[in-house]
MARVEXLO-105390 format. One record per atom (N, C-alpha, C): x, y, z. Coordinates in steps of 0.2 Angstrom, whole numbers, plus 5000, padded with zeros to 4 digits. Each point is the difference from the previous one (the first is absolute). Example, Ala and Ser with C-alpha at 12.3 -4.5 7.8 and 13.67 -1.06 7.14 Angstrom:
REM MARVEXLO-105390
506649725039/499650065000/500450065000/499850054996/500450065001/499650055003/
REM end
This chain:
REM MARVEXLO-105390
487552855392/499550044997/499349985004/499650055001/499450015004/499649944995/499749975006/499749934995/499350034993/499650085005/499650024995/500150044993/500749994999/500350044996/499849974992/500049925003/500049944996/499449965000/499750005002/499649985001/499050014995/499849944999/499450034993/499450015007/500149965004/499449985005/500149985007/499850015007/500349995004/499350005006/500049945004/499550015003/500249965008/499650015004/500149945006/499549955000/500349965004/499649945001/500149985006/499349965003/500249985009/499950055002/500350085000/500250065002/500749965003/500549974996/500550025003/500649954994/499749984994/500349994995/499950054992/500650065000/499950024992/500349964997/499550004995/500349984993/499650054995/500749994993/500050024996/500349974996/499750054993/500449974993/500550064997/500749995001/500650045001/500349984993/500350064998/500649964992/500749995006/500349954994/500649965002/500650044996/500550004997/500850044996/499749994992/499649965001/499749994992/499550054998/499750015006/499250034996/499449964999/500049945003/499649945002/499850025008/499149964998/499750025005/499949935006/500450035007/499949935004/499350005005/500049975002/499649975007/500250015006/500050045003/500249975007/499850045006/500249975006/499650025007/500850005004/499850025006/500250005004/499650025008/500349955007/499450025005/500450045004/499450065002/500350065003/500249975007/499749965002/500049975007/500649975003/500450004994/500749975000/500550065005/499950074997/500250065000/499850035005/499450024999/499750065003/499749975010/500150055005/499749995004/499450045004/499950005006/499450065002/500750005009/500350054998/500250045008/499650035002/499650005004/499650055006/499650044995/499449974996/499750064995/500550014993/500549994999/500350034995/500349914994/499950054992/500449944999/500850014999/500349945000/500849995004/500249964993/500350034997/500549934995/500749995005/499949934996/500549955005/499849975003/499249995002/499649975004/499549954995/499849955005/499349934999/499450024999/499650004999/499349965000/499550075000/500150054999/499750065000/499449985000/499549974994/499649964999/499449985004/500549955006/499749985005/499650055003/500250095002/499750015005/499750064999/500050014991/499950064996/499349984999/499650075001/499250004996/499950034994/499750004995/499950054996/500350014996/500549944997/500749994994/499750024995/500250064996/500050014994/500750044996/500049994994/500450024996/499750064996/500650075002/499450074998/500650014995/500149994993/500750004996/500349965004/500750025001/500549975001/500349995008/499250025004/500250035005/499449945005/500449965003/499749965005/499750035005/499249995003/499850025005/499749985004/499649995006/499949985004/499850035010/499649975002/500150015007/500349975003/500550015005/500449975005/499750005008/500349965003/499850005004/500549995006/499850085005/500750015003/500149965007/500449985004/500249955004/499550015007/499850085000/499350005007/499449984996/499949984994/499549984997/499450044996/500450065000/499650054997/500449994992/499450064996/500649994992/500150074999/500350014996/500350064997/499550004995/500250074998/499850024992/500249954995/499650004995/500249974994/500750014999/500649934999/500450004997/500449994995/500550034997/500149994995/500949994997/500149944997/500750004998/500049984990/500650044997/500050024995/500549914997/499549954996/500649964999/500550014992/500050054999/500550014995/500650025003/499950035008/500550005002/500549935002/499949955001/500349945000/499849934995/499650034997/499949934994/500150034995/500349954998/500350024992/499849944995/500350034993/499849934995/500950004999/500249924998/500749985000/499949944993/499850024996/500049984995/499349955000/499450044998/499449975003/500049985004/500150005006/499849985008/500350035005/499350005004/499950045006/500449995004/500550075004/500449965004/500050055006/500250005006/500150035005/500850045000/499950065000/500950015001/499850035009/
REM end
């Protein structure tokens, strides 16, 4: 399940740690985070899941709904347009917590 499906509140932090309060199989409200930094990369301007540190070399981190953004910056040193990746597509809630599929 898309982690915002469940979710009462969800915000970033750092620009590279969401956390939220997600219900659990109970219907009990948890706590939890998870760091995109883990996941998420910057290939030449774009962002990459399956990749590190996005974070590091992204300007402009914000969270617009569910949809991470940012400027990247591409390997000649120029940036692209604002970028954007959706994380309901890979973050899920697994029984109150945040997880990566």
């Amino acid at each position: 399940m898309s982690f915002s499906a469940s979710a009462q509140n969800y915000y970033l932090e750092d620009g590279h740690i969401l956390r939220a309060t997600i219900a659990d199989e109970e219907g009990n409200w948890q706590e939890s985070s998870i760091d995109l930094d883990e996941f998420i990369g910057n290939e030449d301007g774009w962002f990459m899941w399956d990749g590190v540190n996005f974070s590091h070399s992204a300007n402009g981190i914000r969270l617009e709904g569910t949809t991470l953004t940012a400027e990247l910056p591409m390997r000649d040193g120029g940036y692209r347009e604002r970028q954007g990746v959706d994380l309901d597509d890979r973050i899920s809630n697994q029984n109150g917590r945040l997880v990566y599929n």
